[in-house]
KEVEX-166394 format. One record per residue (C-alpha): residue number from 1; residue in one letter; chain; x, y, z. Coordinates in steps of 0.2 Angstrom, whole numbers. Layout:
BEGIN
<NUM; "a"; "A"; <X; Y; Z>>;
...
This chain:
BEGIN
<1; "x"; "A"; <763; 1341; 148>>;
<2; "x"; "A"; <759; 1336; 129>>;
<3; "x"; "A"; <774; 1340; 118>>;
<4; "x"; "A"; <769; 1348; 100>>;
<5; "x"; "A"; <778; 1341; 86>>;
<6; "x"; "A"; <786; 1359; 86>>;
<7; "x"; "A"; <793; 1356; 103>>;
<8; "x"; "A"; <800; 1337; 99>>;
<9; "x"; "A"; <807; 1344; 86>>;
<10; "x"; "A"; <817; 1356; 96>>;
<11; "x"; "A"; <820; 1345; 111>>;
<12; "x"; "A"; <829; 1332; 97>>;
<13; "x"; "A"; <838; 1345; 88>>;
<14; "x"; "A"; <846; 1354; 103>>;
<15; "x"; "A"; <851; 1338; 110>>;
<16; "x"; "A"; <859; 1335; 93>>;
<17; "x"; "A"; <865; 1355; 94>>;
<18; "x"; "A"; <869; 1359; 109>>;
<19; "x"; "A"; <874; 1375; 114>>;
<20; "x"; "A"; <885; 1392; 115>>;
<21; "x"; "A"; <886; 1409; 115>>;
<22; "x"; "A"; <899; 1424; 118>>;
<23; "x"; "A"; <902; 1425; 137>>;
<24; "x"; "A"; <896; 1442; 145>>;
<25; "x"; "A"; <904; 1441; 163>>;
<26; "x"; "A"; <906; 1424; 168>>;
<27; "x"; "A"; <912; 1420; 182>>;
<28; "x"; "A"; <930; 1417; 183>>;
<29; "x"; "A"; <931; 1398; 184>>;
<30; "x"; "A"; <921; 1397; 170>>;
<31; "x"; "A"; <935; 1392; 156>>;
<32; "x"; "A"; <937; 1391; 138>>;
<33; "x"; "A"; <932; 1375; 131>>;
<34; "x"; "A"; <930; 1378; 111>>;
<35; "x"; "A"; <933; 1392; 102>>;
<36; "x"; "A"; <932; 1395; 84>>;
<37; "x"; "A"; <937; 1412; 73>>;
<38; "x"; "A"; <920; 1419; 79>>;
<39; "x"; "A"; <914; 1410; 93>>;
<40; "x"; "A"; <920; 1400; 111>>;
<41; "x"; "A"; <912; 1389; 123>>;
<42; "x"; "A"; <917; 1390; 141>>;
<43; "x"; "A"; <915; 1374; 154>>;
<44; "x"; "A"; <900; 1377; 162>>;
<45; "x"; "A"; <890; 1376; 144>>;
<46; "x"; "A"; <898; 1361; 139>>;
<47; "x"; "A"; <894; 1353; 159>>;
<48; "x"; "A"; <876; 1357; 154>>;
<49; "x"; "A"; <875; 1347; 139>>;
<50; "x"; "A"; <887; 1335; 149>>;
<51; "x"; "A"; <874; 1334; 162>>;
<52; "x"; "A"; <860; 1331; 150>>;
<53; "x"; "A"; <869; 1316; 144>>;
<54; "x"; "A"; <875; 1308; 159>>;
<55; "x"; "A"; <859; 1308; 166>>;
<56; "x"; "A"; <848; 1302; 151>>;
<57; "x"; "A"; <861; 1286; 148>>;
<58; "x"; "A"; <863; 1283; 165>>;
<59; "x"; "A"; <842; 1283; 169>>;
<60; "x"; "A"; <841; 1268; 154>>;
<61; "x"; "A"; <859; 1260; 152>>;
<62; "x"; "A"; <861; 1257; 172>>;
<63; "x"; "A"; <849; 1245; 172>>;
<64; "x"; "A"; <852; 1239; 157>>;
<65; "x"; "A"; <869; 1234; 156>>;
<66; "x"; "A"; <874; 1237; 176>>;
<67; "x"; "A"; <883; 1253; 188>>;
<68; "x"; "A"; <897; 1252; 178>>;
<69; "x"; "A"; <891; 1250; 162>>;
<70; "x"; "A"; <901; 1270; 159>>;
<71; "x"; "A"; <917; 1257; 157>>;
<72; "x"; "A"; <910; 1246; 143>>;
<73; "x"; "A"; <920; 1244; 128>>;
<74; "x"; "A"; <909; 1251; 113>>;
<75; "x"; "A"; <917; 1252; 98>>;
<76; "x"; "A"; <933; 1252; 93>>;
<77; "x"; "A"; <942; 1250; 112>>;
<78; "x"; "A"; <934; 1265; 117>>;
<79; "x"; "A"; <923; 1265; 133>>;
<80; "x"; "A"; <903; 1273; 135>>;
<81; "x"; "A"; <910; 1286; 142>>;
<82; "x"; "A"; <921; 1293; 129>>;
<83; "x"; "A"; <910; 1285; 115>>;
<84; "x"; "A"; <898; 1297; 122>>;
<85; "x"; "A"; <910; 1312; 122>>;
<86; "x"; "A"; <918; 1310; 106>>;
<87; "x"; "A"; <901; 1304; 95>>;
<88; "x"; "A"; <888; 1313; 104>>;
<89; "x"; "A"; <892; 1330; 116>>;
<90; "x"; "A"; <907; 1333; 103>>;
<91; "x"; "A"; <900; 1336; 87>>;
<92; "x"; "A"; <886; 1343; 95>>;
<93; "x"; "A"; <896; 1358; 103>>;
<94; "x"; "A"; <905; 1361; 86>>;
<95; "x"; "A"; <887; 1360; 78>>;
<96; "x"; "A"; <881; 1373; 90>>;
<97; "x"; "A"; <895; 1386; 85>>;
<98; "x"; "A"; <889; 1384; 67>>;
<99; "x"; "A"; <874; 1388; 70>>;
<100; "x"; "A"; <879; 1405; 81>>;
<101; "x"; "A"; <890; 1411; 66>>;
<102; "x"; "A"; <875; 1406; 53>>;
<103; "x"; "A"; <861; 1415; 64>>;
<104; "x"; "A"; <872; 1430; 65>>;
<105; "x"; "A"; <876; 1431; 46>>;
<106; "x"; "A"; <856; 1429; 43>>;
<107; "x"; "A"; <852; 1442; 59>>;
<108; "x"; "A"; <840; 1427; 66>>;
<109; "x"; "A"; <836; 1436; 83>>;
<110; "x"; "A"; <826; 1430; 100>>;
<111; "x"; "A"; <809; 1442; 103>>;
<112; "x"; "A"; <806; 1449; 117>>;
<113; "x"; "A"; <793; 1440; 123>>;
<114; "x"; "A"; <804; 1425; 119>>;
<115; "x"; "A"; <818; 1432; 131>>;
<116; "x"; "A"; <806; 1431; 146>>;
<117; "x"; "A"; <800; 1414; 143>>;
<118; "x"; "A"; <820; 1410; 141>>;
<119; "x"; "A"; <823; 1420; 160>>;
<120; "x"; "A"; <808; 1410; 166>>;
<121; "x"; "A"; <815; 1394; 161>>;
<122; "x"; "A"; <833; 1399; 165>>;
<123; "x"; "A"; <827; 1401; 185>>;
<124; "x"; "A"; <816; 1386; 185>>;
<125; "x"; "A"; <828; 1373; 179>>;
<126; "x"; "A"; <843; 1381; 192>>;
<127; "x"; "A"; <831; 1381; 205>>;
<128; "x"; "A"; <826; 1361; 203>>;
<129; "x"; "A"; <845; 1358; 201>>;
<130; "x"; "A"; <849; 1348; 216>>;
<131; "x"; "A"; <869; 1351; 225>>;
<132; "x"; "A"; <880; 1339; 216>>;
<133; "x"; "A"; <871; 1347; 198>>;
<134; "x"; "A"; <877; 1362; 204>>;
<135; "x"; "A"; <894; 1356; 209>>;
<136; "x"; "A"; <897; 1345; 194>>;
<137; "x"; "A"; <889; 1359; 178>>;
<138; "x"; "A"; <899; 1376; 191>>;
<139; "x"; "A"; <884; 1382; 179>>;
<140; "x"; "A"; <874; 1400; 187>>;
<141; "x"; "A"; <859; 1405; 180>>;
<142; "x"; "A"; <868; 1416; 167>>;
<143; "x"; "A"; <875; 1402; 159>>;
<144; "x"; "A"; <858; 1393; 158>>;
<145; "x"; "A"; <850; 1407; 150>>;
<146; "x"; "A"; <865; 1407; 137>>;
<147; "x"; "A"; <861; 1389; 133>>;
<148; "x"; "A"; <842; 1389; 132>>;
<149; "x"; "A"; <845; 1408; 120>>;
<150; "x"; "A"; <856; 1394; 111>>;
<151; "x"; "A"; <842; 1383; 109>>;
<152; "x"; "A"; <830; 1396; 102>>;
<153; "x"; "A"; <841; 1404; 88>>;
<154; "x"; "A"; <845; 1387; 83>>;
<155; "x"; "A"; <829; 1380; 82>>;
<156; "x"; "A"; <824; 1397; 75>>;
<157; "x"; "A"; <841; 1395; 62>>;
<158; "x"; "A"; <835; 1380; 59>>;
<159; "x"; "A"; <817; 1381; 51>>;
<160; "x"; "A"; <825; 1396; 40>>;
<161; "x"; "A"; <838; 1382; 31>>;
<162; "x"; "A"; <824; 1369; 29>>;
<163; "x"; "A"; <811; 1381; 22>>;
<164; "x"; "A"; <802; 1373; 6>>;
<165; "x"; "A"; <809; 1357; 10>>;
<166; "x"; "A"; <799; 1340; 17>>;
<167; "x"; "A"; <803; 1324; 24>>;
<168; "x"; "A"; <794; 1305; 26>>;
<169; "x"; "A"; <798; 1294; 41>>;
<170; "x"; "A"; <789; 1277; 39>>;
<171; "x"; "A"; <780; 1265; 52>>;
<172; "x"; "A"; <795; 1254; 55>>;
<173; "x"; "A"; <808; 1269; 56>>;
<174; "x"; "A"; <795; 1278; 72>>;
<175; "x"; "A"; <791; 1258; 80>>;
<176; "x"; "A"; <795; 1257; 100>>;
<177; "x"; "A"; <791; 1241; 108>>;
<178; "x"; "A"; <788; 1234; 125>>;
<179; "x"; "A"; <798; 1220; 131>>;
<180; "x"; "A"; <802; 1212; 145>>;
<181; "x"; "A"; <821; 1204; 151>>;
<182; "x"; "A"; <832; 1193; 160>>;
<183; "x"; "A"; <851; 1197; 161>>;
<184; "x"; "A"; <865; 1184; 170>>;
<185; "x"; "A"; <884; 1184; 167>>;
<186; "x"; "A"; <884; 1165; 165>>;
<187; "x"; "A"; <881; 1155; 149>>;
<188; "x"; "A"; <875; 1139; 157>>;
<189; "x"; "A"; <862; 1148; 167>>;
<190; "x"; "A"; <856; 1158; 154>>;
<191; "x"; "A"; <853; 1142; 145>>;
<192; "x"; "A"; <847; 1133; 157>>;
<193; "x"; "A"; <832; 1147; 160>>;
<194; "x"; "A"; <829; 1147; 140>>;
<195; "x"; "A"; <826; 1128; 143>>;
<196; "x"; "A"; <813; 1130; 156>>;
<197; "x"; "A"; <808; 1143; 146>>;
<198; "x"; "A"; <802; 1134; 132>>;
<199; "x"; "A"; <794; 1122; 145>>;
<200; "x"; "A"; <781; 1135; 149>>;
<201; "x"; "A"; <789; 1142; 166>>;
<202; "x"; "A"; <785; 1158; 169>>;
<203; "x"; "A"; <797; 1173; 161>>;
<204; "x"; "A"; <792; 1186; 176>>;
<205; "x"; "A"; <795; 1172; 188>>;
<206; "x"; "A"; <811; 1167; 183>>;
<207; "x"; "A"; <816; 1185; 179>>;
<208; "x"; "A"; <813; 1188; 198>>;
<209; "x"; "A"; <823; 1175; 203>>;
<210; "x"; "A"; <839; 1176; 193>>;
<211; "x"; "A"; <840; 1191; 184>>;
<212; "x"; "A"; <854; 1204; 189>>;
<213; "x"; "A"; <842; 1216; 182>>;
<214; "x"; "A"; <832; 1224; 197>>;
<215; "x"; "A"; <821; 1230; 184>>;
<216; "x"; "A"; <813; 1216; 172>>;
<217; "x"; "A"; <800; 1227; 158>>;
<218; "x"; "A"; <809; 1239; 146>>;
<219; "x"; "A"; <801; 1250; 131>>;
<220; "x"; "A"; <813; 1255; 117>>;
<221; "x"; "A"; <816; 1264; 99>>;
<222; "x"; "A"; <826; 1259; 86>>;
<223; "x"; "A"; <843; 1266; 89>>;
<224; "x"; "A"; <841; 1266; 107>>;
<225; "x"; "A"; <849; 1246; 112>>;
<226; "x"; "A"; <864; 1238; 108>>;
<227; "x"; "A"; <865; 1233; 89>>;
<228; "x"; "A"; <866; 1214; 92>>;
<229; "x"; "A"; <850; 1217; 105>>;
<230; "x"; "A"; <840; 1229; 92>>;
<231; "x"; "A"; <843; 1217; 79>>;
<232; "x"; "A"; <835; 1202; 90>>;
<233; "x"; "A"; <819; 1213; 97>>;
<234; "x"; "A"; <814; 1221; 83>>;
<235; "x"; "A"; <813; 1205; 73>>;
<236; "x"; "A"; <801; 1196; 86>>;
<237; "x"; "A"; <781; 1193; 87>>;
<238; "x"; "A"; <772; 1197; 102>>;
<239; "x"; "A"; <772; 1184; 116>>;
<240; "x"; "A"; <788; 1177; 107>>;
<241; "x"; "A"; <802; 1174; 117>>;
<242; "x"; "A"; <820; 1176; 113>>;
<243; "x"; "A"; <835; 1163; 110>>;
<244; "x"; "A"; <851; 1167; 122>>;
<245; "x"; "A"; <857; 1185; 114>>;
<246; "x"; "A"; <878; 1188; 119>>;
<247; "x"; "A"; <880; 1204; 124>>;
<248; "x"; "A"; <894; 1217; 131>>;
<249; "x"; "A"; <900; 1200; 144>>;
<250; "x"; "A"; <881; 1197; 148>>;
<251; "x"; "A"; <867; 1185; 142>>;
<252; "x"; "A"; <851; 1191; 139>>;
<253; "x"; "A"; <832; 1183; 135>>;
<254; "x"; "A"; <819; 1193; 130>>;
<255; "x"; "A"; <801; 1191; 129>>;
<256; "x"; "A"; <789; 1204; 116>>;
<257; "x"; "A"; <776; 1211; 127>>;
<258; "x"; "A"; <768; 1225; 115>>;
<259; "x"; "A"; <779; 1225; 96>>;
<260; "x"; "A"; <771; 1243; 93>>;
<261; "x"; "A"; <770; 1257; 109>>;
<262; "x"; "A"; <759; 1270; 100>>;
<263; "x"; "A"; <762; 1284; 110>>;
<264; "x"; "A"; <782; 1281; 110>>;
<265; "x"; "A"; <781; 1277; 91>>;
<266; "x"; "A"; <773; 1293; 89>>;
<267; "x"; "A"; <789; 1302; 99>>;
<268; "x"; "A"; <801; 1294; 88>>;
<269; "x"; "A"; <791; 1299; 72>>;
<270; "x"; "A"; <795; 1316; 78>>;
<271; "x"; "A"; <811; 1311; 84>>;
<272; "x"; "A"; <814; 1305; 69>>;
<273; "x"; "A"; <808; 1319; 57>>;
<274; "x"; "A"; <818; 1329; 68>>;
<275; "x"; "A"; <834; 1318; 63>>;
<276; "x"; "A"; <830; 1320; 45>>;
<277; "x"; "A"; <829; 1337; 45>>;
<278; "x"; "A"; <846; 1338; 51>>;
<279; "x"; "A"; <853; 1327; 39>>;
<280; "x"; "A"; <844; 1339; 25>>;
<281; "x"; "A"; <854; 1355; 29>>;
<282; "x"; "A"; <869; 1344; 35>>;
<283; "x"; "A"; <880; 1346; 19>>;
<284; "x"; "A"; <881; 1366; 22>>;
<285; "x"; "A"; <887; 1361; 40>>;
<286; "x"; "A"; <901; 1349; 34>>;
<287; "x"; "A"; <907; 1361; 24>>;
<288; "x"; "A"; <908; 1374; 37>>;
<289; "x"; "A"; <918; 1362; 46>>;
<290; "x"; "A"; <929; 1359; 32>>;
<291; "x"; "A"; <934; 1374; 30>>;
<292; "x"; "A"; <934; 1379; 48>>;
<293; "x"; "A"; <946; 1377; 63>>;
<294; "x"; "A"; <940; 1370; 81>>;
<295; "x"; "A"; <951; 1373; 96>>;
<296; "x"; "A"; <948; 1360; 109>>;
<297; "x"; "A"; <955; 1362; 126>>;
<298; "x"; "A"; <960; 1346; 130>>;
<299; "x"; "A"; <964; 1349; 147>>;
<300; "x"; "A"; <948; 1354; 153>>;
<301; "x"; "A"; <939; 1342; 140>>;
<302; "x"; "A"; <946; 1327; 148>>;
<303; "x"; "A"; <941; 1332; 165>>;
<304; "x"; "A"; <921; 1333; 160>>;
<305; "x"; "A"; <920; 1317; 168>>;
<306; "x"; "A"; <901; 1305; 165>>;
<307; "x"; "A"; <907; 1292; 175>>;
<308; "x"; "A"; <904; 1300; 195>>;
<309; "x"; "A"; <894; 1297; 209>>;
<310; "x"; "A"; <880; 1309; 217>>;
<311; "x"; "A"; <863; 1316; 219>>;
<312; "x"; "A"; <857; 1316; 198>>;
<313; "x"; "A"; <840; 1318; 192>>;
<314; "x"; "A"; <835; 1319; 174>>;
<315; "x"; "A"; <825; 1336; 171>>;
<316; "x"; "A"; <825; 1339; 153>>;
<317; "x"; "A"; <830; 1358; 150>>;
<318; "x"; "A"; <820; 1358; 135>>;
<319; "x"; "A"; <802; 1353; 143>>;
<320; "x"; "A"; <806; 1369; 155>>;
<321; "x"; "A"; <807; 1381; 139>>;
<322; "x"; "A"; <790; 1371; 131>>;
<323; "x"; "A"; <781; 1375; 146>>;
């Protein structure tokens, strides 16, 4: 399916805002998570978003960095796994109840057309759910349809604050590349191969042979790798390969396949735009928060576990609502 830049801009927004609504009979389990004066997110929201993200890191960082890449120190002591809770679903979910209170002062409201696409959508993504997504979100397909509404009167709230206003994104801020990679656990062996190497040996031959990647060729955004990988890749020349990189108790070498993806550079433009126009209308949101209280129940937080094993299959909620 071809994404409009209207639909990349909501998919990149609604990851950024997540999602939440006033409950209308949820099922009993379903628990408080958030509240604020005016609005509350129960467990089964907040295991969507959760879901969202395990899957997307998990698709890219598992062959990346390993299976347990989850326990990875990141920043500060912290692990993937709570980096990606406290600095990704986290603000999110507080963003989301911003947005609820804002659309209600401005009456933003979902058409009715709109309202059967959202059903449609609701259906379709809880009917691809496989077992364990059920199991893990506790979501029905009420709560879905409470997220994707969400989704709408944000991106709807959204466009109203940035009316009149306009953004740039340049060539190097949208550049994706193609690369290809070679990761060992040992120093002397990732020497040794940068020394063969630079003696003309074959990358992809030696990738095959002692890489602990199953996987070897990789594309990217900036933002997407580890800062002392990104820094490295988006420096090189096409054909060019790496020195030894350090990284999170691995060593990596690289080789530059393609130093411009032109249909993923074109993702992240919109991607990017998308980022920018959040930062434009950001200063009323801080604000908010300023002056605002979150109630977090920790309890039920900290058992929203990423790190877990079962049947997981990425299917973006936002290309079901595009479609």
């Amino acid at each position: 399916m071809k994404k409009t830049v209207r639909t990349a801009v909501l998919a990149v927004f609604l990851m950024i805002l997540s999602a939440c609504v006033i409950p209308v009979d949820f099922h009993p389990e379903n628990r408080l998570v958030l509240s604020s004066d005016q609005e509350v997110l129960r467990e089964a929201e907040v295991r969507i978003a959760a879901l969202e993200y395990k899957c997307q890191f998990e698709n890219y960082y598992k062959e990346l960095y390993g299976e347990d890449f989850w326990d990875l120190e990141v920043k500060d002591g912290l692990d993937y796994e709570t980096y990606v809770k406290e600095f990704f679903i986290y603000p999110e979910l507080k963003t989301a109840m911003y947005l609820s209170e804002l659309a209600k002062q401005e009456d933003v409201k979902v058409s009715a057309p709109e309202e059967e696409r959202l059903k449609e959508a609701s259906s379709a993504w809880y009917m691809k759910m496989t077992e364990d997504e059920r199991s893990y979100t506790g979501a029905k397909e009420e709560d879905i349809y409470q997220l994707l509404h969400r989704y709408l009167l944000a991106e709807k709230m959204i466009e109203k604050l940035l009316e009149g206003k306009k953004t740039e994104i340049s060539e190097e801020e949208s550049r994706a590349v193609d690369f290809q990679v070679i990761r060992v656990s040992d120093r002397k062996l990732a020497d040794e191969l940068a020394e063969r190497l630079s003696n003309g040996e074959s990358f992809l031959t030696l990738a095959s042979l002692y890489s602990e990647n199953t996987r070897f060729s990789y594309s990217a955004a900036k933002g997407e790798l580890a800062e002392e990988l990104e820094e490295v890749v988006f420096s090189m020349k096409e054909n060019e390969i790496s020195p030894v990189i350090p990284s999170q108790d691995h060593y990596y070498l690289i080789r530059m396949v393609n130093t411009r993806n032109t249909l993923l550079s074109i993702n992240q433009q919109e991607n990017q735009l998308a980022r920018k126009r959040f930062e434009a209308w950001k200063s009323v949101y801080d604000s908010w928060v300023s002056e605002g209280t979150i109630r977090r129940n920790e309890e039920v937080w900290q058992g929203i576990r990423l790190k877990c094993e079962g049947d997981y299959a990425y299917h973006s909620l936002f290309d079901f609502f595009a479609q």
